[in-house]
C-alpha positions in Angstrom: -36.9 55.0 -2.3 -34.5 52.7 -0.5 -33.2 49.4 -1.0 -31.2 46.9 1.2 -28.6 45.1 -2.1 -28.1 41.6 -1.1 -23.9 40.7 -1.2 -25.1 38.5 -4.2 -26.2 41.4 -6.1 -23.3 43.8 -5.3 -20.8 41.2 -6.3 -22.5 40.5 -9.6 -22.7 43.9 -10.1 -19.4 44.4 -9.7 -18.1 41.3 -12.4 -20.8 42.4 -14.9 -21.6 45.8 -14.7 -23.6 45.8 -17.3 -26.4 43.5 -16.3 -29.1 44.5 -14.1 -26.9 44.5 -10.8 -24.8 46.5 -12.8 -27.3 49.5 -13.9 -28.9 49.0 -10.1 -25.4 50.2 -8.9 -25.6 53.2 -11.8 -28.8 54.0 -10.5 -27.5 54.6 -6.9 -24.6 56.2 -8.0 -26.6 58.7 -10.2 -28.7 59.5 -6.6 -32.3 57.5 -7.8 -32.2 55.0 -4.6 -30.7 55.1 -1.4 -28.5 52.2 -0.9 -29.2 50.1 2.8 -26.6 48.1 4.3 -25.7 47.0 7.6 -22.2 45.7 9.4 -22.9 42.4 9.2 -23.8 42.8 5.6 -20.8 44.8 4.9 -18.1 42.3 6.4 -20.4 39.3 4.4 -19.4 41.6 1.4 -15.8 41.8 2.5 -14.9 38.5 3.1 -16.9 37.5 -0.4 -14.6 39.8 -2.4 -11.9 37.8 -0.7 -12.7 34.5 -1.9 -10.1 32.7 -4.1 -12.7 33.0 -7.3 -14.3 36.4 -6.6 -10.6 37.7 -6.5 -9.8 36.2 -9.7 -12.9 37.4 -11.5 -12.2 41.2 -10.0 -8.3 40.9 -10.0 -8.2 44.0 -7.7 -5.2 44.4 -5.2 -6.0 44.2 -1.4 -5.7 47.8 -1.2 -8.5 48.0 -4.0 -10.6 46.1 -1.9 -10.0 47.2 1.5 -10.6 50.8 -0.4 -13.8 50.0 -2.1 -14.9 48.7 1.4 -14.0 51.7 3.0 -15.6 54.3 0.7 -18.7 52.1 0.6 -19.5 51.9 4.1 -19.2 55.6 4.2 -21.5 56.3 1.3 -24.6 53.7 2.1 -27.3 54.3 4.9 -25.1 52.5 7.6 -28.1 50.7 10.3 -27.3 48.6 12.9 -30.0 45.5 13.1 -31.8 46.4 16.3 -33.8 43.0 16.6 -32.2 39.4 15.5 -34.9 37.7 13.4 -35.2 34.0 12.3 -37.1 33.4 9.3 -35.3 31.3 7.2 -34.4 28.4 8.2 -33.1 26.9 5.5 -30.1 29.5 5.0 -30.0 31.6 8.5 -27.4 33.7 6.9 -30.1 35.5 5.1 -31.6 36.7 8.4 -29.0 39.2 8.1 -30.3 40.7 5.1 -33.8 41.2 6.2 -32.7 42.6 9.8 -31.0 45.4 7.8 -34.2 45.6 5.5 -36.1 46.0 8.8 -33.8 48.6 10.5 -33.2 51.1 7.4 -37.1 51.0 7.2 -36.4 49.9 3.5 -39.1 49.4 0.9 -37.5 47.1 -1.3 -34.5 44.4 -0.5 -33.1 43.2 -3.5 -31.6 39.6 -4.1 -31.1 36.7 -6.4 -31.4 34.6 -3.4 -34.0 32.3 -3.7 -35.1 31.2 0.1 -35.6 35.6 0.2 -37.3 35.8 -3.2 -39.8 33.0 -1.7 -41.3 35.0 1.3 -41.8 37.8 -1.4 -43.1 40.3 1.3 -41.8 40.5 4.2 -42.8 43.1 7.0 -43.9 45.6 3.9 -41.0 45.4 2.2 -40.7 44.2 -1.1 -38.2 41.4 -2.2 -37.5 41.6 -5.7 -34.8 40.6 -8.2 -32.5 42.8 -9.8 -34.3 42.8 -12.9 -37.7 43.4 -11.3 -35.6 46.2 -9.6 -34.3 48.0 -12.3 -38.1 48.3 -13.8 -39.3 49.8 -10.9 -36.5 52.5 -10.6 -37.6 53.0 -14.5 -41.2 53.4 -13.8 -39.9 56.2 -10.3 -38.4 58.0 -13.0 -41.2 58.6 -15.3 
């Protein structure tokens, strides 16, 4: 199974482990799901961890970050988006998100985004949230 994480669910996963983002993270750790990410989704998730209240909630040094960057984008399925898509219009940032969903060939693409949980589908892939997620990487495992 794999999964493009939207930033929104990384970084929640990463103030609260123990919510779903939190066990979704466990879960790719622990090898259920490969984990789909792109470089545009990877400097969205850099320059996030760098915002003024992300950085309090974390209270990691730069080096912390710039190393959890570093060994992430070694350990996800790195694609680069080979088509530029606009779908929604509302939030064109989220483009991003399904052009690595497209590229990795992912099944699922995972957000609390609403303007992504809206088109539900697209191209085959599933967009669910966290907690949808986490029951369907229960039900894999039975």
């Amino acid at each position: 199974m794999e999964a493009v994480l939207d930033t929104n669910v990384v970084v929640s996963a990463l103030i609260s482990p123990r919510g779903a983002p939190g066990r979704i993270i466990a879960a790719w750790r622990a090898g259920r799901f490969v984990y789909v990410s792109s470089p545009p989704l990877l400097q969205e998730l850099a320059r996030t961890l760098d915002y003024p209240r992300i950085r309090k909630y974390l209270a990691w040094t730069d080096n912390e970050r710039t190393e959890f960057m570093e060994t992430l984008s070694i350990a996800v399925k790195l694609v680069p988006p080979d088509e530029q898509l606009e779908v929604v219009a509302d939030d064109p940032a989220d483009d991003r998100v399904l052009e690595a969903a497209v590229a990795g060939a992912a099944g699922y693409l995972v957000t609390g985004d609403r303007h992504l949980l809206d088109l539900s589908v697209f191209r085959g892939i599933e967009i669910v949230t966290p907690v949808r997620f986490v029951t369907l990487l229960a039900i894999e495992r039975s």
